[in-house]
ROFIFI-200081 format. One record per atom (N, C-alpha, C): atom name; residue number from 1; x, z, y. Coordinates in nm, 3 decimals, padded with zeros to 5 digits. Atoms other than C-alpha are relative to their C-alpha. Example, Ala and Ser with C-alpha at 12.3 -4.5 7.8 and 13.67 -1.06 7.14 Angstrom:
2
at i east up north
N 1 00.089 00.000 -00.119
CA 1 01.230 00.780 -00.450
C 1 00.090 00.000 00.120
N 2 -00.082 -00.006 -00.119
CA 2 01.367 00.714 -00.106
C 2 -00.077 00.073 00.109
This chain:
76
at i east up north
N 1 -00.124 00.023 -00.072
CA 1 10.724 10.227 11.600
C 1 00.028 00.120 00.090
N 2 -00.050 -00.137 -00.063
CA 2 10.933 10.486 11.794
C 2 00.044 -00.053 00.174
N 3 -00.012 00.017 -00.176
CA 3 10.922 10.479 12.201
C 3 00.147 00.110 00.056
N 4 -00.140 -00.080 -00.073
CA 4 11.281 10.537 12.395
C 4 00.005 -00.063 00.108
N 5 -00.037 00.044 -00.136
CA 5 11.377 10.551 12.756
C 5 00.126 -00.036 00.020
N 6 -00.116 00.062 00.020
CA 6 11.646 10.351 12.875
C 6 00.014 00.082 00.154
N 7 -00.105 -00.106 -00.095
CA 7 11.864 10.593 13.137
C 7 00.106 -00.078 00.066
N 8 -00.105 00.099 -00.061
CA 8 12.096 10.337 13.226
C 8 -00.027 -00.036 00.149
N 9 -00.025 00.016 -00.179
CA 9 12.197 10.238 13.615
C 9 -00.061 -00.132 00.042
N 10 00.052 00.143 -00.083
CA 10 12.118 09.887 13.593
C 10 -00.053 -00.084 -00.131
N 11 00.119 00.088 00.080
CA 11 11.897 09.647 13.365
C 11 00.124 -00.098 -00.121
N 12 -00.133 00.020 00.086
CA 12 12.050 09.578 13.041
C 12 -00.094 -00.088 -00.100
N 13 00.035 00.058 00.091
CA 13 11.953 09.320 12.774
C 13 00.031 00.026 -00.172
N 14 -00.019 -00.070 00.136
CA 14 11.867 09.435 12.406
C 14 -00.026 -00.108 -00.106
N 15 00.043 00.092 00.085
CA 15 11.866 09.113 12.183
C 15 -00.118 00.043 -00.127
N 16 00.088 -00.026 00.162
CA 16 11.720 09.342 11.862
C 16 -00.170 -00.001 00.087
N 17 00.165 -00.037 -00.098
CA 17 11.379 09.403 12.151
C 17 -00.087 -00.152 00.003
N 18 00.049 00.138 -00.060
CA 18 11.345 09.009 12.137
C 18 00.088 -00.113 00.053
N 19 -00.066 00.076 -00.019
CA 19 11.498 08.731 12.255
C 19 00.022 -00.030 00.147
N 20 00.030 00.045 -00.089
CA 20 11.621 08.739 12.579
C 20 -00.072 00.130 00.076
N 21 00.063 -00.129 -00.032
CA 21 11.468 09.127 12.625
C 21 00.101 00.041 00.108
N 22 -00.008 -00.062 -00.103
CA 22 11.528 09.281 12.955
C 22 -00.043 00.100 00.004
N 23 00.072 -00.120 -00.037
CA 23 11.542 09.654 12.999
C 23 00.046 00.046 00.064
N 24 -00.048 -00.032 -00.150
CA 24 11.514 09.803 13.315
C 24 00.051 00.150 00.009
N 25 00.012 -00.091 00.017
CA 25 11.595 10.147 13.400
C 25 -00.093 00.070 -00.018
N 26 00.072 -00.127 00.016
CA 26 11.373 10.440 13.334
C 26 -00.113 -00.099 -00.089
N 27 00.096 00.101 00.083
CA 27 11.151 10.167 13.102
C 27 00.011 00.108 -00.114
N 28 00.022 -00.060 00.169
CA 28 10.995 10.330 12.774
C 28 -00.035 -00.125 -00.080
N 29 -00.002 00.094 00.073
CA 29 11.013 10.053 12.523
C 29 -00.021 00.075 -00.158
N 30 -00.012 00.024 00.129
CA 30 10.924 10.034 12.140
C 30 00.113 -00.044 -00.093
N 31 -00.107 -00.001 00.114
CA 31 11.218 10.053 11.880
C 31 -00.075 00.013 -00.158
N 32 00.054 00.025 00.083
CA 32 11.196 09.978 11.539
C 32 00.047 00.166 -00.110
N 33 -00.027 -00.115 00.012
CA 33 11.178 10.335 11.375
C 33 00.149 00.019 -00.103
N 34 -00.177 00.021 00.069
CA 34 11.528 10.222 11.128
C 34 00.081 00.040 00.074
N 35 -00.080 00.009 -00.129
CA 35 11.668 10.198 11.455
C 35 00.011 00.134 00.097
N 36 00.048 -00.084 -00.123
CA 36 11.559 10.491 11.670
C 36 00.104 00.068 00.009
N 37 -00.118 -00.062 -00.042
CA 37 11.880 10.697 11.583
C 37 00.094 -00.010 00.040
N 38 -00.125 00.107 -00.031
CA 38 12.116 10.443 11.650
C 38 -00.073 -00.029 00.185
N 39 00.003 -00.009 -00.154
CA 39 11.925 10.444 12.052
C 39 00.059 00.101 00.052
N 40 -00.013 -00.078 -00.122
CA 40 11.909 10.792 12.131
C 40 00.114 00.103 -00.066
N 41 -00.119 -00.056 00.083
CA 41 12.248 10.893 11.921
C 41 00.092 -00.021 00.155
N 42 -00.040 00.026 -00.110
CA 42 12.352 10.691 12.244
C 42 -00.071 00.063 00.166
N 43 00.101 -00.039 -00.092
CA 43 12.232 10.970 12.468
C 43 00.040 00.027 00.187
N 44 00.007 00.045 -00.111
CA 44 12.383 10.887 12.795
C 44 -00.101 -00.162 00.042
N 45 00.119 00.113 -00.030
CA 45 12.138 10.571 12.796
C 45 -00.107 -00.019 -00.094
N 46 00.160 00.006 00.034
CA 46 11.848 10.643 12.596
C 46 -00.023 00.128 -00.009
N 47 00.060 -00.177 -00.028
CA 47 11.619 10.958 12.584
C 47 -00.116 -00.035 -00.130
N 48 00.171 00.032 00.010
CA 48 11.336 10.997 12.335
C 48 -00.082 00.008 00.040
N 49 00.122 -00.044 -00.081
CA 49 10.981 10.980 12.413
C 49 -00.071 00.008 -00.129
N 50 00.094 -00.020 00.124
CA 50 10.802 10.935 12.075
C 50 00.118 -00.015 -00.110
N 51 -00.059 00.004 00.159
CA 51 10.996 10.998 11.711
C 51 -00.071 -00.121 -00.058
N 52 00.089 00.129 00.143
CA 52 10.917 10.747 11.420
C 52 -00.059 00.127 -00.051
N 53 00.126 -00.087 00.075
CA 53 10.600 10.902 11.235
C 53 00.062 -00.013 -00.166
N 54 -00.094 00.025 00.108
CA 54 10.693 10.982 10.895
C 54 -00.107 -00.099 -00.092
N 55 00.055 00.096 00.080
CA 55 10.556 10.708 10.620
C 55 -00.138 00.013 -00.060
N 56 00.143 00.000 00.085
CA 56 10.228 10.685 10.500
C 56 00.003 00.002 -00.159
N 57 00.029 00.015 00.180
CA 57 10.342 10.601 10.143
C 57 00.095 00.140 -00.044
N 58 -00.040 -00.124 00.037
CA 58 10.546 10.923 10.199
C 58 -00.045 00.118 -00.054
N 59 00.109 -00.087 00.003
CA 59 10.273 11.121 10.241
C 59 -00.090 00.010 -00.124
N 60 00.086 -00.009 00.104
CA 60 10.036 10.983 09.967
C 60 00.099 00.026 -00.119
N 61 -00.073 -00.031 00.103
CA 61 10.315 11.023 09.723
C 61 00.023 00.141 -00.068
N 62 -00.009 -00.097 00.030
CA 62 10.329 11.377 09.769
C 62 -00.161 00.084 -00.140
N 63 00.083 -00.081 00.133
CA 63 10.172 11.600 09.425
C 63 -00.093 00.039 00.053
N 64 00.109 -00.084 -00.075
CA 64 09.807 11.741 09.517
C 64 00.042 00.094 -00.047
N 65 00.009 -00.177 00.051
CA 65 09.845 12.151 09.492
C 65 -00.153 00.037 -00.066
N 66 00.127 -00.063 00.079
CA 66 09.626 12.290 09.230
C 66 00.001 00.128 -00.002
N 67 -00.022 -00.173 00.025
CA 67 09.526 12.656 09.210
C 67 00.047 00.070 -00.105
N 68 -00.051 -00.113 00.110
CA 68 09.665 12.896 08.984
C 68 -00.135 -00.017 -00.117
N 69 00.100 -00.049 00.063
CA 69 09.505 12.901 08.692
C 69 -00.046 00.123 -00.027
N 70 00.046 -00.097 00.011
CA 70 09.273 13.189 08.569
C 70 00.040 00.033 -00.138
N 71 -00.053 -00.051 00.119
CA 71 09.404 13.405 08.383
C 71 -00.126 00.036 -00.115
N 72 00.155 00.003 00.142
CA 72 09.264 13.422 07.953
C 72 -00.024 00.172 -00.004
N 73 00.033 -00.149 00.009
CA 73 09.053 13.727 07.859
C 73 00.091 00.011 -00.116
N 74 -00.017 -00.028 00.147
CA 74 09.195 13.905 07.613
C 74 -00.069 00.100 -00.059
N 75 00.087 -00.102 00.060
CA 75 09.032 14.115 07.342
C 75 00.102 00.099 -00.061
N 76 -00.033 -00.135 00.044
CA 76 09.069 14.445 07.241
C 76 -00.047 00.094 00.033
């Protein structure tokens, strides 16, 4: 999950945070990383503090790098 500060003047309620979520000013809260651009897009009241990490199944998906092969002898 992706951590954003809420910049705002006075204590604002975020239904997607929970039910009933209260956030105060200068609070760093957990966002759901779908979400994170849609906080701090709104950057008079949120700030980042942590990005979303990129995916794990992103990562293993990527091709292993193999070396070059060696080049054949040739005769002559």
């Amino acid at each position: 999950m992706a951590r954003v500060r809420y910049l705002g003047p006075e204590p604002v309620t975020v239904p997607e945070l929970g039910p009933e979520r209260v956030v105060h000013p200068d609070e760093v809260v957990e966002v759901p990383d779908a979400r994170f651009e849609g906080y701090v897009c709104q950057t008079t009241n949120w700030e980042a503090v942590e990005e979303p990490r990129p995916e794990e199944t992103e990562t293993a998906a990527l091709p292993l790098r193999k070396s070059a092969a060696k080049p054949q002898k040739t005769e002559g």
